[in-house]
Backbone as CSV, one residue per row, in Angstrom:
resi,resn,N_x,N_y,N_z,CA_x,CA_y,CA_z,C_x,C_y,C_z
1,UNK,380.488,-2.800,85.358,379.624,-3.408,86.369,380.464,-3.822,87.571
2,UNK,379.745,-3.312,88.717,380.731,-3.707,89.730,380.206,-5.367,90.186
3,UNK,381.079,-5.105,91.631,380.733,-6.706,92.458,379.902,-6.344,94.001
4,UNK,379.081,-6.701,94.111,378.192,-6.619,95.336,378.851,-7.275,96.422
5,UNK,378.955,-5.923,97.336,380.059,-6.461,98.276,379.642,-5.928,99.909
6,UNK,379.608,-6.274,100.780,379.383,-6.044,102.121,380.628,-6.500,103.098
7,UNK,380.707,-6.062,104.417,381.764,-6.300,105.222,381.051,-6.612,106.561
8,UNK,381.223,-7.891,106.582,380.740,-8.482,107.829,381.331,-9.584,108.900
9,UNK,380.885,-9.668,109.972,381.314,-10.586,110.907,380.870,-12.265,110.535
10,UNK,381.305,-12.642,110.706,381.383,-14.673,110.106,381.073,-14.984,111.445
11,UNK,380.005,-16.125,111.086,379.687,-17.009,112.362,380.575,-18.574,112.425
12,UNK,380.518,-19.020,113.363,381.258,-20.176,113.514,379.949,-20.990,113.451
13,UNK,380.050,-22.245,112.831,379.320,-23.255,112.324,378.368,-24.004,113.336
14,UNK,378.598,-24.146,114.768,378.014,-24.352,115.341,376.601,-23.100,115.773
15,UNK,377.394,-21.825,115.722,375.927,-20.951,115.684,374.976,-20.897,115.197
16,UNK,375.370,-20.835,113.805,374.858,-21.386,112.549,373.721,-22.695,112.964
17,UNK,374.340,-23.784,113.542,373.382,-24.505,113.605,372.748,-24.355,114.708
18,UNK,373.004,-24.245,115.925,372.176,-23.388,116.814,370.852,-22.489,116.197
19,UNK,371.174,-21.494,115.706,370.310,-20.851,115.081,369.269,-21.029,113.734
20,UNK,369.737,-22.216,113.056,368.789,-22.292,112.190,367.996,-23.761,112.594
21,UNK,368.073,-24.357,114.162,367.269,-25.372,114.412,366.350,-24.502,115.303
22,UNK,366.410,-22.995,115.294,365.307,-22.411,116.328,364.748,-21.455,115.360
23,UNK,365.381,-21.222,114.064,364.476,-20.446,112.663,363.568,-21.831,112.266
24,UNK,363.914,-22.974,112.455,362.834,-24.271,111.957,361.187,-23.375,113.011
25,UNK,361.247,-23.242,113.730,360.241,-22.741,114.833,359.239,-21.765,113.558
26,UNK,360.053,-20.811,113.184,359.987,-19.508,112.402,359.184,-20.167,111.382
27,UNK,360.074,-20.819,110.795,359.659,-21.281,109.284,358.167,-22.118,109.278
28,UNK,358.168,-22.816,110.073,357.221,-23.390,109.937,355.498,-22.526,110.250
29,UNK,355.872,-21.664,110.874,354.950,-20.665,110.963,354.109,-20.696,109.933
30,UNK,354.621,-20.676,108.389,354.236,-20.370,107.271,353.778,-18.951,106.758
31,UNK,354.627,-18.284,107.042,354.687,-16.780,106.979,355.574,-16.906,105.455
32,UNK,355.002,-15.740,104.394,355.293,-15.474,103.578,356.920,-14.592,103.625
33,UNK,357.539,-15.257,103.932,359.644,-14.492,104.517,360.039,-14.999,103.041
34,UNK,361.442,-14.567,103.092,362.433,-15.212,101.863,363.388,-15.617,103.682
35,UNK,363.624,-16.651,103.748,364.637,-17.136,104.702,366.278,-17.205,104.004
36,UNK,367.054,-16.563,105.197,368.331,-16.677,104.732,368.726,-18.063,105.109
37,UNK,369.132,-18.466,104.038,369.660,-20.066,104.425,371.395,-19.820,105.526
38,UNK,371.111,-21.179,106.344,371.899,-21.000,107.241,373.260,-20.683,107.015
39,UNK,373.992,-21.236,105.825,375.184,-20.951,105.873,375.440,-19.496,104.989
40,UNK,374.517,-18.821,104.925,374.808,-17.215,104.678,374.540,-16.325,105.775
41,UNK,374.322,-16.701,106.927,373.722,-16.094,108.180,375.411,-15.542,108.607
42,UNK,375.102,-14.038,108.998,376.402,-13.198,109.247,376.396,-11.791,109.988
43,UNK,376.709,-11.190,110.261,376.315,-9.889,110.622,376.731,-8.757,110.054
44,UNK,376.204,-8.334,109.469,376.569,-7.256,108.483,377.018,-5.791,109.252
45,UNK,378.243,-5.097,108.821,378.850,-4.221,109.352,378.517,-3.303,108.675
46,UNK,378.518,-3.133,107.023,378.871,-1.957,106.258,378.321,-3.017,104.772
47,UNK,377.137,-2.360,104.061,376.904,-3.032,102.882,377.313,-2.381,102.053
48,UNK,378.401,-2.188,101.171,378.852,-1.754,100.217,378.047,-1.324,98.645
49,UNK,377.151,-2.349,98.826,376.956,-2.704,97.311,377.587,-2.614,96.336
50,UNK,377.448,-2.832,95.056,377.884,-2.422,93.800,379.151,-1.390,93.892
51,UNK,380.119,-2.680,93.990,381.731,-1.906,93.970,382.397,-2.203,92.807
52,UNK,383.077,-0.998,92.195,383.813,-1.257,91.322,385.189,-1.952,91.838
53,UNK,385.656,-2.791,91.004,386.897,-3.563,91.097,387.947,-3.200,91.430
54,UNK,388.053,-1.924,90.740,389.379,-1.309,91.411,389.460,-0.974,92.947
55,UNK,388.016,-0.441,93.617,388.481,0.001,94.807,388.595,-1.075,95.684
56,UNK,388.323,-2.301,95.381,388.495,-3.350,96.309,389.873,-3.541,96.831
57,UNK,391.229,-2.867,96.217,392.456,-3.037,96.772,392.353,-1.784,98.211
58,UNK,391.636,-0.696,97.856,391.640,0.769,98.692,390.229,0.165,100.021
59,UNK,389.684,-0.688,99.925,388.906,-0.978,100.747,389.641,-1.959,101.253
60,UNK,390.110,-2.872,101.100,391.120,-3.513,101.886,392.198,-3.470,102.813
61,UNK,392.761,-1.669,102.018,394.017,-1.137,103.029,393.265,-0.867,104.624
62,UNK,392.068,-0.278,104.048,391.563,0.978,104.786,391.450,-0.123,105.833
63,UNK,390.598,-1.727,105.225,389.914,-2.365,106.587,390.989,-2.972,107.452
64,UNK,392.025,-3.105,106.637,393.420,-3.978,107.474,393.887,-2.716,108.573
65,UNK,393.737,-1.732,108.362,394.273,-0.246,108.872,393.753,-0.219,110.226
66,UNK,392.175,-0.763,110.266,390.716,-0.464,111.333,391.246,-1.301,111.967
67,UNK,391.221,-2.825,111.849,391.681,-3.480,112.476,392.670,-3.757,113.628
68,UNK,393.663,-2.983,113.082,394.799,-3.598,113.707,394.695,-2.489,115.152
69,UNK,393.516,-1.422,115.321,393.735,-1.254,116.087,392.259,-1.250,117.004
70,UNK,391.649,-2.265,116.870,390.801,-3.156,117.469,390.978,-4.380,117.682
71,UNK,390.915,-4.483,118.792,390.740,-6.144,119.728,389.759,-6.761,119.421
72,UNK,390.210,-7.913,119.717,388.948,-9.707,119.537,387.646,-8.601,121.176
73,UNK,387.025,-9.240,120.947,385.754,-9.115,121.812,385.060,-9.943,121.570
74,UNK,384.173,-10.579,122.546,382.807,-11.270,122.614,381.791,-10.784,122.017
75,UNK,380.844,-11.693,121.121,379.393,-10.789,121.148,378.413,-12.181,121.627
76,UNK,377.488,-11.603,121.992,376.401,-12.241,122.434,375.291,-12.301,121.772
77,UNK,374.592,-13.204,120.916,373.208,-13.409,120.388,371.943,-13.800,121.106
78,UNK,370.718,-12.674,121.537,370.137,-13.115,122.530,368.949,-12.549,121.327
79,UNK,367.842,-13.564,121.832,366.354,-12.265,121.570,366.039,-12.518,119.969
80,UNK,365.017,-12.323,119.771,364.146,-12.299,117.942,363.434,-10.753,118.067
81,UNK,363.151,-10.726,117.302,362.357,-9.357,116.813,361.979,-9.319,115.073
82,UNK,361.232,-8.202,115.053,361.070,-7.804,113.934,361.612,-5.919,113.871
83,UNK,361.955,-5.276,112.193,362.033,-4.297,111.872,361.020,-3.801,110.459
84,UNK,360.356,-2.759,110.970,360.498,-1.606,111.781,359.719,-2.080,113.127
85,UNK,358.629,-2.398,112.567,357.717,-3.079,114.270,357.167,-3.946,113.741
86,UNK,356.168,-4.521,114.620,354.710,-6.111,114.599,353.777,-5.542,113.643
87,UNK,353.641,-4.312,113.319,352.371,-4.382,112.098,352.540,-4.522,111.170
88,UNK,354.184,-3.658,110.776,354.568,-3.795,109.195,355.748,-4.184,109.125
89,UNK,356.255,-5.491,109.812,357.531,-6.144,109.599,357.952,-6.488,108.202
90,UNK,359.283,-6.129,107.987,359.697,-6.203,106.924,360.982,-6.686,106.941
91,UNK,361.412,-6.946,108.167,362.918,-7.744,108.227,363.161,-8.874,109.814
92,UNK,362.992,-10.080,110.049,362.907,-10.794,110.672,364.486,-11.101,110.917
93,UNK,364.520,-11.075,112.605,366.324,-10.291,112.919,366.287,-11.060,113.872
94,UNK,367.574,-11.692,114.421,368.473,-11.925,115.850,369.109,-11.485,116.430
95,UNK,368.984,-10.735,117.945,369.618,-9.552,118.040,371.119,-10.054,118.418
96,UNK,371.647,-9.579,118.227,373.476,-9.064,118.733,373.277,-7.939,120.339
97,UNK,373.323,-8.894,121.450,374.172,-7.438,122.337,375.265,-6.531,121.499
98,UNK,374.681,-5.298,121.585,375.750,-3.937,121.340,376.353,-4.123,122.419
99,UNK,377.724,-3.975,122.099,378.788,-4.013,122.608,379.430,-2.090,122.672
100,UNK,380.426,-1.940,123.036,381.257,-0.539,122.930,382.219,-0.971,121.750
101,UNK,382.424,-1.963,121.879,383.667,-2.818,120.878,383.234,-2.958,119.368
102,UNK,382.086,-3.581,119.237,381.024,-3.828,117.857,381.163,-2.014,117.250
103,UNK,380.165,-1.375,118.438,379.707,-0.258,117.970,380.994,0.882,117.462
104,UNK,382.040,0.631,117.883,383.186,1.780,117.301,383.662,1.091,116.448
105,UNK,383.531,-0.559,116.056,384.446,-1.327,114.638,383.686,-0.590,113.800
106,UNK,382.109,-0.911,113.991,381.469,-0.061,112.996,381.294,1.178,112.430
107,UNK,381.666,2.217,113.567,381.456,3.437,113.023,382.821,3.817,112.147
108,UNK,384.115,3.103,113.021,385.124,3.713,111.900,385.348,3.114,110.423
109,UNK,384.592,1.656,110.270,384.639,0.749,109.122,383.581,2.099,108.419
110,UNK,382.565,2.175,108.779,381.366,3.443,108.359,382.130,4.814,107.745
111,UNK,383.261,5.567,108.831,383.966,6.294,108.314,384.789,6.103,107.334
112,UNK,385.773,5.023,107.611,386.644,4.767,106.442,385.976,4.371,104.843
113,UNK,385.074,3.685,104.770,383.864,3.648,103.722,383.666,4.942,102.965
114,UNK,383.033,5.751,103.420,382.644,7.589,103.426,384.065,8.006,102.774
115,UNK,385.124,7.554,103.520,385.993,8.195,102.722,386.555,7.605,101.109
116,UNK,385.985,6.774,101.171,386.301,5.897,99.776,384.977,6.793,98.539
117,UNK,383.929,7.324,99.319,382.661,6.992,98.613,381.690,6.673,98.627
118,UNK,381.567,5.586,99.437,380.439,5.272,100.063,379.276,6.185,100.711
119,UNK,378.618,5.708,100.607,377.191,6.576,101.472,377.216,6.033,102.408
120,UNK,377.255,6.521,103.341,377.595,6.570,105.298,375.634,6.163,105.392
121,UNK,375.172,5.000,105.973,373.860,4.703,106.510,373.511,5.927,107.376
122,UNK,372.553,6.097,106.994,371.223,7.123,107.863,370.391,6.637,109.372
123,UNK,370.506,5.710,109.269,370.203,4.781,110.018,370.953,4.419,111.372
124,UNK,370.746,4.310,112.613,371.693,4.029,113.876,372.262,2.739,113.567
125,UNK,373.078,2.165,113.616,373.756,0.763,113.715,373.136,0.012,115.075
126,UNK,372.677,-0.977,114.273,371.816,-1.879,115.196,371.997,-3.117,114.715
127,UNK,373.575,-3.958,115.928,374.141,-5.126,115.506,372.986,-6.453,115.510
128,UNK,372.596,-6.991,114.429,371.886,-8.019,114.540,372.165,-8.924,113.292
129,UNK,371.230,-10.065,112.926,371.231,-11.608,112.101,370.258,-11.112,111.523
130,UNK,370.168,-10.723,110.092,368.918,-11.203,109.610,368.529,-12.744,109.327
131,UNK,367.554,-12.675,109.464,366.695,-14.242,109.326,365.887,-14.231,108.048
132,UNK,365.256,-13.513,107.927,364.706,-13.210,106.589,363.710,-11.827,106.427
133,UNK,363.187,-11.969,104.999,362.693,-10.886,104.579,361.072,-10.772,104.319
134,UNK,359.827,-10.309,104.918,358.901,-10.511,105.250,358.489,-9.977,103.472
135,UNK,357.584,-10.697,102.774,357.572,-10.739,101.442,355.629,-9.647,101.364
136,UNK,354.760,-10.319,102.442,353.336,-9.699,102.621,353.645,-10.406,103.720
137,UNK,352.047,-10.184,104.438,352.042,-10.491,105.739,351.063,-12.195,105.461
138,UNK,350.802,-12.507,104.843,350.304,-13.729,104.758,350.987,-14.638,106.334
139,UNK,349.741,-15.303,106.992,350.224,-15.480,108.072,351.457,-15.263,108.999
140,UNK,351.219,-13.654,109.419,351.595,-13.062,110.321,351.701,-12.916,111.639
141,UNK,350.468,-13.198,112.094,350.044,-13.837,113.603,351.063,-14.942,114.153
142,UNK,350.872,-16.060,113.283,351.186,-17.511,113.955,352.847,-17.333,114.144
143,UNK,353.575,-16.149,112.894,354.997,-15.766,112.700,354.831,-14.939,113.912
144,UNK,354.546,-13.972,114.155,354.780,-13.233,115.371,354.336,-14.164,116.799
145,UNK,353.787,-15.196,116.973,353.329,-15.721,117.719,355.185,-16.827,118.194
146,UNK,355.553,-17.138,117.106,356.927,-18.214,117.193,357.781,-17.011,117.586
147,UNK,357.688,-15.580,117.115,358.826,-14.731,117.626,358.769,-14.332,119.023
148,UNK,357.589,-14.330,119.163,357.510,-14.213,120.663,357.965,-15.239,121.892
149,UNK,357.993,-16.242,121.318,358.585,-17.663,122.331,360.191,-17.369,122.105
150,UNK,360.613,-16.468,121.318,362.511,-16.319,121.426,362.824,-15.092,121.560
151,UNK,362.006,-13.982,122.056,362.435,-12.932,122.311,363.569,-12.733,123.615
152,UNK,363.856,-14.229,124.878,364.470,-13.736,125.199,365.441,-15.123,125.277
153,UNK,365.349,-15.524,124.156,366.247,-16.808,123.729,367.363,-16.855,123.908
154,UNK,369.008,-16.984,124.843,370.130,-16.840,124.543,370.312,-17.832,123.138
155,UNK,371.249,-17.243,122.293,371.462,-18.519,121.036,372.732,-18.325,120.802
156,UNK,373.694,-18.049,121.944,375.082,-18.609,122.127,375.982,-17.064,121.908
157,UNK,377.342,-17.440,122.109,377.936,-16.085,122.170,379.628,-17.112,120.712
158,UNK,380.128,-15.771,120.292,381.171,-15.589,119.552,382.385,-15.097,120.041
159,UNK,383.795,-15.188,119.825,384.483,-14.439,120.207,385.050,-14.264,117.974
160,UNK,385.171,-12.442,118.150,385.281,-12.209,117.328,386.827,-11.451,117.150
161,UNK,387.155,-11.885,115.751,388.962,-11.853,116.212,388.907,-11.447,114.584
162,UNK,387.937,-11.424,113.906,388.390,-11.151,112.601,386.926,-10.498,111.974
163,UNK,387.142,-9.911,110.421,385.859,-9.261,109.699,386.263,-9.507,108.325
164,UNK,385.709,-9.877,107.344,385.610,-9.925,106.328,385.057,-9.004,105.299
165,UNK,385.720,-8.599,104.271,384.782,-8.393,102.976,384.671,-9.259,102.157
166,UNK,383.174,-9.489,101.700,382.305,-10.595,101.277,381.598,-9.907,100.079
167,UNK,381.548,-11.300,99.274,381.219,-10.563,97.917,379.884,-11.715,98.003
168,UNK,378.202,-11.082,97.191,377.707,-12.072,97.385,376.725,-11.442,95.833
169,UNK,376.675,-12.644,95.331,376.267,-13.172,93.955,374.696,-13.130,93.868
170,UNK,374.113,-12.643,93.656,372.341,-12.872,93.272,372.082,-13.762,92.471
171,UNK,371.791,-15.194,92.882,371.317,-16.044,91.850,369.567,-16.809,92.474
172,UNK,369.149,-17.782,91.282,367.567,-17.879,91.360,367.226,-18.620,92.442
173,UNK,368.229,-19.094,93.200,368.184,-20.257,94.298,368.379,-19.173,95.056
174,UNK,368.898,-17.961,95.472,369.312,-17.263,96.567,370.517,-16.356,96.407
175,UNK,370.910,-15.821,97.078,372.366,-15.013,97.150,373.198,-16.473,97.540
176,UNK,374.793,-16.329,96.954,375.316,-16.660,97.166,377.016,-15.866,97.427
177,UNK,377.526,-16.434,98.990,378.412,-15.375,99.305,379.721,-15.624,99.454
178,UNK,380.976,-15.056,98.854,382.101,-15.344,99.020,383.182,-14.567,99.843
179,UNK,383.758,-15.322,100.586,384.948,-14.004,101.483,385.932,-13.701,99.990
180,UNK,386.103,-12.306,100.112,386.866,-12.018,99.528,388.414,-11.704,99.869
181,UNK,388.115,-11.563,101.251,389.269,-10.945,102.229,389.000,-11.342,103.795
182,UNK,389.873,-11.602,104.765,390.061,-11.735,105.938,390.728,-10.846,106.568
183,UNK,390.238,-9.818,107.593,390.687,-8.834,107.967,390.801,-9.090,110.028
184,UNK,392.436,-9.823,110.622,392.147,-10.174,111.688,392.391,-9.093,112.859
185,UNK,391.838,-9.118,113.764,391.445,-8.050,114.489,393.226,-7.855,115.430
186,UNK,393.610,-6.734,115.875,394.731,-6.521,116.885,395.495,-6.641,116.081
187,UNK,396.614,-6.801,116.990,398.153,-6.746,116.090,398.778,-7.789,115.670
């Protein structure tokens, strides 16, 4: 049995709270979501899942490797939305400005992955926060009604200098997530 593992960007604690005193907006909606509690809020680069133990030393070289020849950059958190769209939302998100910087950490973290094994996403990379996970649409309206008052919300900017692989635990209270590794950006 492996360990459920993803590689993502870490928020600094003040975002964190920034952002989950403007998900209070969300929540109270009373929309049927699973909400990510604030201190698991992150941006996910590359979800690994279900890794065996051993390759966690070969995923480590690879990410220290990516790194060192990528720079710190800014990102910017602006805007709410839903995915795929407003009729059949199924993932309640904060967007990330795409950057040139974000978008090539990711594709080569994406490549180097692929070469381990991994299944390379089908999907375009589209840097964002999930907020939570739309369960039915049980008051949907009044939820799309609060997303609409932050669609063009600034909710602060990051300077990002490092990426992690994060291991995160499925338990009855929620996921719970651990860095496993610190991977700092440049030389």
């Amino acid at each position: 049995m492996g360990i459920r593992c993803f590689i993502a960007i870490e928020l600094q604690p003040e975002l964190k709270n920034n952002i989950s005193f403007h998900m209070q907006k969300l929540i109270s909606a009373g929309a049927d979501v699973k909400w990510v509690v604030p201190e698991n809020l992150h941006l996910t680069l590359k979800f690994l899942g279900s890794t065996p133990e051993e390759k966690i030393p070969d995923i480590s070289k690879q990410l220290a490797t990516i790194t060192k020849s990528h720079n710190n950059f800014s990102l910017c958190f602006s805007g709410a939305g839903v995915f795929p769209n407003i009729k059949f939302p199924r993932v309640v998100w904060l967007g990330a400005k795409d950057s040139d910087d974000i978008i090539k950490l990711q594709k080569d973290i994406e490549n180097a992955m692929a070469e381990l094994g991994f299944n390379k996403e089908k999907r375009r990379f589209t840097a964002h926060l999930t907020l939570g996970r739309v369960r039915s649409f049980k008051n949907k309206e009044p939820l799309m009604n609060e997303l609409a008052t932050l669609k063009d919300m600034d909710f602060g900017k990051i300077e990002v200098k490092s990426i992690a692989l994060m291991k995160s635990e499925l338990k009855p209270g929620g996921a719970v997530h651990q860095r496993l590794a610190e991977f700092v950006l440049g030389n």
